[in-house]
C-alpha positions as CSV (number, residue, x, y, z in Angstrom):
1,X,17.3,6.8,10.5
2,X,16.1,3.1,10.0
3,X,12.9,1.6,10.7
4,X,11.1,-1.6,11.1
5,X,8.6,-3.0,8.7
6,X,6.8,-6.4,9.6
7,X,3.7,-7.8,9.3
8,X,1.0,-6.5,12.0
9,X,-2.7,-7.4,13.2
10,X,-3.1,-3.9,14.7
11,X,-5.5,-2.9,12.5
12,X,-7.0,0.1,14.8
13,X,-3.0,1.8,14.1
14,X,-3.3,1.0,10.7
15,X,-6.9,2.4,10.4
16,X,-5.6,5.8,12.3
17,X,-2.8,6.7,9.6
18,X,-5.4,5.7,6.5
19,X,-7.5,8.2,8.1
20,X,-4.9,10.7,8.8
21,X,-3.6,10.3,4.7
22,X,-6.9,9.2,2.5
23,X,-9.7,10.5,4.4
24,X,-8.0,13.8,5.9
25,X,-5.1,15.1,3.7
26,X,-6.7,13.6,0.4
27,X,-10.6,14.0,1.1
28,X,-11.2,10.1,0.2
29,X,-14.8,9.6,1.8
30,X,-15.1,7.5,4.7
31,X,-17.2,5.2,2.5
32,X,-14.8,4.4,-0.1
33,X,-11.8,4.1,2.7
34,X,-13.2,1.3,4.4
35,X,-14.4,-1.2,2.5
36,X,-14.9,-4.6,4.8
37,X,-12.1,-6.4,3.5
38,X,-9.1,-5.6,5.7
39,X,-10.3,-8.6,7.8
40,X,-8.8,-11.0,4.6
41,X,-5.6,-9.1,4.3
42,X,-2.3,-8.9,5.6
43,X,-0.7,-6.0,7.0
44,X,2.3,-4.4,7.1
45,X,3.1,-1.3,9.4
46,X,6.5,0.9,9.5
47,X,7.7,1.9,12.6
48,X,10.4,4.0,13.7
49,X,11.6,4.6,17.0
50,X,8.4,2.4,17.8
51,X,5.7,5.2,16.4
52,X,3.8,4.2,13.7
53,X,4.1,6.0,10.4
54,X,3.2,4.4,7.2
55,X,1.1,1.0,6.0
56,X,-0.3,-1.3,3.5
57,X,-2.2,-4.4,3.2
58,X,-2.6,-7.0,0.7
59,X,-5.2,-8.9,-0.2
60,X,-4.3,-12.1,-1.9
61,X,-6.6,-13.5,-4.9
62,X,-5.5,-16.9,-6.1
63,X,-2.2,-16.0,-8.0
64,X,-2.3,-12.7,-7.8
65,X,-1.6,-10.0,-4.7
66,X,-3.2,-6.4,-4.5
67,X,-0.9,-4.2,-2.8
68,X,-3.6,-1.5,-1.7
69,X,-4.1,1.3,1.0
70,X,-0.1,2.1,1.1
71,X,0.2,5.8,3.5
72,X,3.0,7.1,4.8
73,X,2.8,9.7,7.0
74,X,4.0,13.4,5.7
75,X,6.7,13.7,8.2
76,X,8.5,10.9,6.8
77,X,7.4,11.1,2.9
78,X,10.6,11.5,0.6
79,X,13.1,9.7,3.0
80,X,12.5,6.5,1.3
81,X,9.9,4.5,3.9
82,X,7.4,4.7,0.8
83,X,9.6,2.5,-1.4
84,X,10.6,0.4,1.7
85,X,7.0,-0.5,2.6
86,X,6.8,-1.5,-1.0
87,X,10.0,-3.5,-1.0
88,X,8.5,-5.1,2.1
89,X,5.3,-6.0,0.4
90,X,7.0,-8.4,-2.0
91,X,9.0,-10.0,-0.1
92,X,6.2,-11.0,1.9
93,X,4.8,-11.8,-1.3
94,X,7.5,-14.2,-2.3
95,X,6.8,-16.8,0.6
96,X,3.2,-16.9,-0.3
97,X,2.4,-20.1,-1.8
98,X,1.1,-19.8,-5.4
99,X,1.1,-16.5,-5.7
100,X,2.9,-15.3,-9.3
101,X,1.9,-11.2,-9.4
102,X,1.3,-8.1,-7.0
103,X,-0.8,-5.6,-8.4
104,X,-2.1,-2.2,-7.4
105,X,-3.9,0.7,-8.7
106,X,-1.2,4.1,-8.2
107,X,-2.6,7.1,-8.0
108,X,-1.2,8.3,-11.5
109,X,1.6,10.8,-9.8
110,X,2.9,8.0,-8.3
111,X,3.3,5.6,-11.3
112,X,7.5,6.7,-11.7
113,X,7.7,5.9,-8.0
114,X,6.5,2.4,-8.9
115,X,7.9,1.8,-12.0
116,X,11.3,1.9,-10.1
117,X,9.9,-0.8,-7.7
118,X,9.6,-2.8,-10.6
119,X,5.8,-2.6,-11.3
120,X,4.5,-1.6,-15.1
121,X,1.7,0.2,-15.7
122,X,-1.0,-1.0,-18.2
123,X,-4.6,-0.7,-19.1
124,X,-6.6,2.9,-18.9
125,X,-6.6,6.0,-16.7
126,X,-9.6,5.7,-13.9
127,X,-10.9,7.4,-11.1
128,X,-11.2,6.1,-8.0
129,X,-12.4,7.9,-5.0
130,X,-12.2,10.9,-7.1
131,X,-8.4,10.5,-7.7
132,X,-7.1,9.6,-10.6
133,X,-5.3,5.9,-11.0
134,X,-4.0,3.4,-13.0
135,X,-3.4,-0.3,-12.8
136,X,0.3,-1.6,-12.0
137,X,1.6,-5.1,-11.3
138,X,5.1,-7.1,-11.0
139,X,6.1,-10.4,-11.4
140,X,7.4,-12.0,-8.4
């Protein structure tokens, strides 16, 4: 199996599959899902075969990148397009001008799976949108 990640502008695709994951599967309001700001990010989609099944976006703040609103689809969870959308992420992230660190807030199940990305976890345990999380970030 192989996909394609690359940077997209199809927002209405990548609003569909935060839908599906947050708001549907992991009862994130509606509220707390959409925030305003996708229209300063960047955004990467993974397709494969040409269907769309996972996303992130980034919103850059002077030095520092958030990696943020990363879904994969459940059909193709555990096969590795997680840690490729990721991977795909910082390279992006590496041709940005000026910009040292990505960071993101992992749901706290997730913080081995980002650990071997290279992110390390610091500061407290929070909640956000009623899930637990806590703060990541890599040096690029």
């Amino acid at each position: 199996m192989s996909w394609i990640i690359s940077l997209t502008d199809d927002l209405a695709t990548c609003h569909a599959l935060r839908r599906t994951v947050f708001i549907e599967e992991q009862n994130v309001s509606v509220a707390d899902e959409v925030d305003g700001r996708d229209g300063e990010a960047l955004h990467l989609m993974a397709r494969v075969d040409g269907k769309a099944f996972g996303c992130a976006r980034i919103l850059l703040v002077d030095d520092v990148a958030k990696i943020g609103r990363v879904c994969v689809l459940q059909q193709m969870r555990g096969k590795g397009l997680g840690a490729a959308i990721i991977l795909a992420c910082l390279d992006v992230l590496r041709m940005q001008p000026g910009i040292t660190r990505a960071k993101l807030g992992a749901q706290t199940h997730a913080l081995a799976f980002y650990e071997k990305l290279g992110f390390s976890a610091y500061g407290p345990v929070y909640d956000d949108a009623g899930i637990p999380h806590q703060d990541m970030e890599c040096a690029l």
